[in-house]
C-alpha positions in Angstrom: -4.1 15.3 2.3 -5.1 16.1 -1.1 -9.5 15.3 -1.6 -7.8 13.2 -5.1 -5.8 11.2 -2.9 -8.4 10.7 -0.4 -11.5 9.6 -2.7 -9.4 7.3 -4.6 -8.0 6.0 -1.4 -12.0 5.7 0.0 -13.6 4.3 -3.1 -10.8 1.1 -3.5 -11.3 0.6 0.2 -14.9 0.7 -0.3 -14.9 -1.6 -3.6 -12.2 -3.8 -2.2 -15.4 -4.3 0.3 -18.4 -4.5 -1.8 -19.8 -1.5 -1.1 -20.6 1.4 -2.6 -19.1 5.0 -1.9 -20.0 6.6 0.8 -23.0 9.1 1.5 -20.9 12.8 0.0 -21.8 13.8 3.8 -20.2 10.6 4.9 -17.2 10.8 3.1 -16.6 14.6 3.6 -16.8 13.7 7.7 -14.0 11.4 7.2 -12.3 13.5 5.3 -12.6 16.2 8.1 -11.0 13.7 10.1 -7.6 12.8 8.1 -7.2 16.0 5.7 -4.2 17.2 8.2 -2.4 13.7 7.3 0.4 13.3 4.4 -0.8 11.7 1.1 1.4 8.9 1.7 -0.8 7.9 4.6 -3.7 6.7 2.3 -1.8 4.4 0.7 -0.5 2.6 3.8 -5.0 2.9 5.1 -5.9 1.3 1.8 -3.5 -1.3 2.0 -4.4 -2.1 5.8 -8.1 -1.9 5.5 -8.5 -4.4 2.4 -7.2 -7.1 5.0 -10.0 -6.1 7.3 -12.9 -8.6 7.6 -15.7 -5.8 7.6 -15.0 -2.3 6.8 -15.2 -0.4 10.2 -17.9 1.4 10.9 -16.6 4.7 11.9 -13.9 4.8 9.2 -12.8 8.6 10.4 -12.3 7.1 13.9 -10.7 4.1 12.7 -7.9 5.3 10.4 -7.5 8.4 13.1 -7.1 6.2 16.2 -5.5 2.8 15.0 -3.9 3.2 11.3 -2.0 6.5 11.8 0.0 5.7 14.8 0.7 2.7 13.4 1.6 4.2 10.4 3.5 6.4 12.3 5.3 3.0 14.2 6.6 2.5 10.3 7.5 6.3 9.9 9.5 7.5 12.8 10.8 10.3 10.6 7.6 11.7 10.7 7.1 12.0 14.5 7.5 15.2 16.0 11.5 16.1 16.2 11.4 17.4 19.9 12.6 14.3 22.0 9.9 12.8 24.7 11.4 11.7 27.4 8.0 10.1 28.8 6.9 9.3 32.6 7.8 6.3 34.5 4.2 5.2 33.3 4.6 4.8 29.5 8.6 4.8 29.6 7.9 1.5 30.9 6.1 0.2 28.4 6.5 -1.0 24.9 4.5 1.9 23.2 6.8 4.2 23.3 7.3 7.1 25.5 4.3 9.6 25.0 1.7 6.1 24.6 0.2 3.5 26.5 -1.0 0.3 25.3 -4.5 -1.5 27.0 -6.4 -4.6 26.3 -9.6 -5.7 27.5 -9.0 -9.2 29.1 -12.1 -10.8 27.8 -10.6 -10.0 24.1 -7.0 -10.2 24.3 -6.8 -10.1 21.2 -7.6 -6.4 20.5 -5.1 -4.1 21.3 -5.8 -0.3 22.0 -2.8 2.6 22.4 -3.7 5.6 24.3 -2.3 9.0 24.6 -0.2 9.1 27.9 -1.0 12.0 30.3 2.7 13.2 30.0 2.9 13.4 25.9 3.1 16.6 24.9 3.1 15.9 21.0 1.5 18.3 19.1 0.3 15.9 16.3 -2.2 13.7 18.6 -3.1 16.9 20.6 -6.3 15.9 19.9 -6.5 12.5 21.5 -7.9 12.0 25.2 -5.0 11.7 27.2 -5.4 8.5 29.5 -3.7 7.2 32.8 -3.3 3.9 35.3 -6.8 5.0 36.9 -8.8 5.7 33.7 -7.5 2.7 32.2 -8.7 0.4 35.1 -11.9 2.3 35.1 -12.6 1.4 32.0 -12.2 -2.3 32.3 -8.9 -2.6 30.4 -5.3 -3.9 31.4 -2.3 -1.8 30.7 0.3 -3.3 28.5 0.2 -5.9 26.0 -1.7 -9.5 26.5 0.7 -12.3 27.5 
């Protein structure tokens, strides 16, 4: 992503919020986080976040974890072109194969996607990679609230 892209991307999330732009540490640490992603990427974050109620604060972690795979959801084209077959676990869900969605039952209404232990894709290498038994340990429910 080009730093142009990305500040003008931050500061109209940022203003769009009433707040000022970020800390140059601050901004450079999300930065570190989304620099690998296309330019096109920040428009679809911009657009997302000015619909959010409070900006998030981890906004790295944020448009990292939950706006780029949706933003990926939008953009198959951009997904790796090696076919994933997926495990019985996530190839039976409606993620996707490669993904898993959780919720925590007490807040159905927040919906999490994790990295299945059987995706292999190179562009969310960096996720944790999650199964049945971590997602039970962690309080969730696996699939999508009823």
């Amino acid at each position: 992503m080009n730093r142009d892209t990305f500040r003008n991307g931050i500061e109209e999330i940022y203003t769009a919020h009433g707040k000022a732009f970020p800390a140059q540490k601050v901004a450079e640490g999300v930065f570190e986080r989304v620099k690998d992603l296309p330019d096109s990427f920040m428009a679809f974050a911009v657009a997302e976040l000015r619909d959010y109620t409070t900006l998030p604060s981890n906004l790295g972690r944020e448009l990292r974890r939950n706006l780029w795979p949706a933003y990926l959801g939008k953009n198959p084209q951009l997904r790796a072109g090696t076919e994933i077959k997926g495990c019985d676990l996530c190839r039976s869900g409606r993620a996707g194969p490669g993904f898993i969605y959780a919720y925590n039952p007490a807040d159905s209404c927040r919906v999490v996607m994790f990295k299945c232990v059987c995706c292999t894709q190179e562009n969310v290498a960096h996720w944790e990679s999650w199964d049945m038994g971590k997602i039970y340990e962690a309080g969730l429910v696996p699939g999508l609230p009823q």
